[in-house]
C-alpha positions as CSV (number, residue, x, y, z in Angstrom):
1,X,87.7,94.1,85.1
2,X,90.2,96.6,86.7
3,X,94.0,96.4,86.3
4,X,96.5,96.9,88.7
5,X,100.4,97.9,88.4
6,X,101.2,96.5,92.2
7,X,104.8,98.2,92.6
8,X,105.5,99.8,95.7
9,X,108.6,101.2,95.6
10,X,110.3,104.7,97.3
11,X,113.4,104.3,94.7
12,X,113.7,105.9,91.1
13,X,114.7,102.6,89.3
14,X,114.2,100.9,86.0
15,X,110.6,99.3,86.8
16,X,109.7,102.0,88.7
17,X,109.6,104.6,86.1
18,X,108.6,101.5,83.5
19,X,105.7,101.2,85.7
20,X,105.1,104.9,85.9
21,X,104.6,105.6,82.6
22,X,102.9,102.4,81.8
23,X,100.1,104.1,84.2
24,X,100.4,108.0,82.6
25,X,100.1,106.5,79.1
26,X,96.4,104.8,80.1
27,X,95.8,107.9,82.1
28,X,92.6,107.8,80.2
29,X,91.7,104.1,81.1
30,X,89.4,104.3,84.1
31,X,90.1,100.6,85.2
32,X,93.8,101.4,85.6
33,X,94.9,101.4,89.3
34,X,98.7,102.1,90.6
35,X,99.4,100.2,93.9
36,X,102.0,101.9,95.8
37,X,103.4,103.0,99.3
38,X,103.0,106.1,100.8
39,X,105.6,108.7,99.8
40,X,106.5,105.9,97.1
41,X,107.6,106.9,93.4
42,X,104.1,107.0,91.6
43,X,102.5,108.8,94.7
44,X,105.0,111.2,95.3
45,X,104.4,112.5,91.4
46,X,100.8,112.7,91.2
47,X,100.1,112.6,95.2
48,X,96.2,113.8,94.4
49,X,96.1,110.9,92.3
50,X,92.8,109.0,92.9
51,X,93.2,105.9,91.1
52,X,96.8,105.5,93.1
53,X,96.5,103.4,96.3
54,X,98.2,102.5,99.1
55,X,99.3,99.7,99.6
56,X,98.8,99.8,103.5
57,X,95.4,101.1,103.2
58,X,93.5,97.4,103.6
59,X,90.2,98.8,103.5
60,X,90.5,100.4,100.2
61,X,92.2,97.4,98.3
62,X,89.0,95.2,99.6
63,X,87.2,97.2,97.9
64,X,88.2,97.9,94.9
65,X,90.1,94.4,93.9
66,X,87.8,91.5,92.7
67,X,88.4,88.1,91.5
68,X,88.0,89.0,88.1
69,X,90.3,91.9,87.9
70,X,94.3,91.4,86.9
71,X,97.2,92.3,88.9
72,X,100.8,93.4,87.3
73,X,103.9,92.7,89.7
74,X,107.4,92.5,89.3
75,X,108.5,88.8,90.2
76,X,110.5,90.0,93.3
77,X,106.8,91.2,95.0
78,X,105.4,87.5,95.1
79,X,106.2,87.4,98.1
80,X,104.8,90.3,99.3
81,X,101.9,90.5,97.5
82,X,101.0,86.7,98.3
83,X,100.5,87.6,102.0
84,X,99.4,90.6,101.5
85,X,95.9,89.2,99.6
86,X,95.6,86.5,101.9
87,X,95.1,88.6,104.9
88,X,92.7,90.4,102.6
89,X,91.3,87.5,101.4
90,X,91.3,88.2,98.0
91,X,91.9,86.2,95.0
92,X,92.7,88.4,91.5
93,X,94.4,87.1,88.7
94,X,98.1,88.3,89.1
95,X,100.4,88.5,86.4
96,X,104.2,88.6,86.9
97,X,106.9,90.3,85.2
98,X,110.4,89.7,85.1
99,X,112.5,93.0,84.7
100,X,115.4,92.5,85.6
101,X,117.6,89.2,84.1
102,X,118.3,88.4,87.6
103,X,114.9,87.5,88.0
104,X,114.4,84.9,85.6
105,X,117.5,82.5,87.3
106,X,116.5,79.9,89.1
107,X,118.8,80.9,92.1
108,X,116.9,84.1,92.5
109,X,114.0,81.7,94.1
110,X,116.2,79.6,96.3
């Protein structure tokens, strides 16, 4: 099982750097995977980065995400990452966090 931290985000904000450091601090976990966009907050900071991905690089994701492995997003990204797998056709186990209180109101999904 590999886990991934799906944030792709060009902004220096409060998940991104959560997010950031969630991945430096199992920098020694080789089944920990950063999902983010080119030029984005984790790439630009360790750009040679292997275990970073981008998110635009289809080929890549189909290959390394499985059904069994687990994918971190914030709850804003559902969205996003929802349409994103189904092109890809792929079916991981995706686990959402709410970071922001904003998040958790009902009128934030209206």
């Amino acid at each position: 099982m590999k886990i991934f931290i799906y944030h792709p985000s060009l902004f220096l904000g409060g998940a991104s750097v959560l997010f950031y450091r969630i991945f430096c601090f199992g920098k020694n976990l080789t089944n920990l995977y950063f999902i983010d966009c080119d030029g984005g907050f984790a790439h630009s900071r360790s750009p040679h980065e292997s275990r970073i991905l981008m998110c635009d690089d289809h080929e890549r994701l189909k290959n390394e995400i499985s059904d069994d492995d687990v994918v971190i997003c914030v709850s804003s990204s559902i969205r996003k990452i929802k349409s994103e797998f189904e092109l890809l056709d792929l079916n991981p186990r995706v686990l959402i966090w709410v970071v922001h209180p904003y998040e958790a109101s009902i009128r934030y999904f209206k």
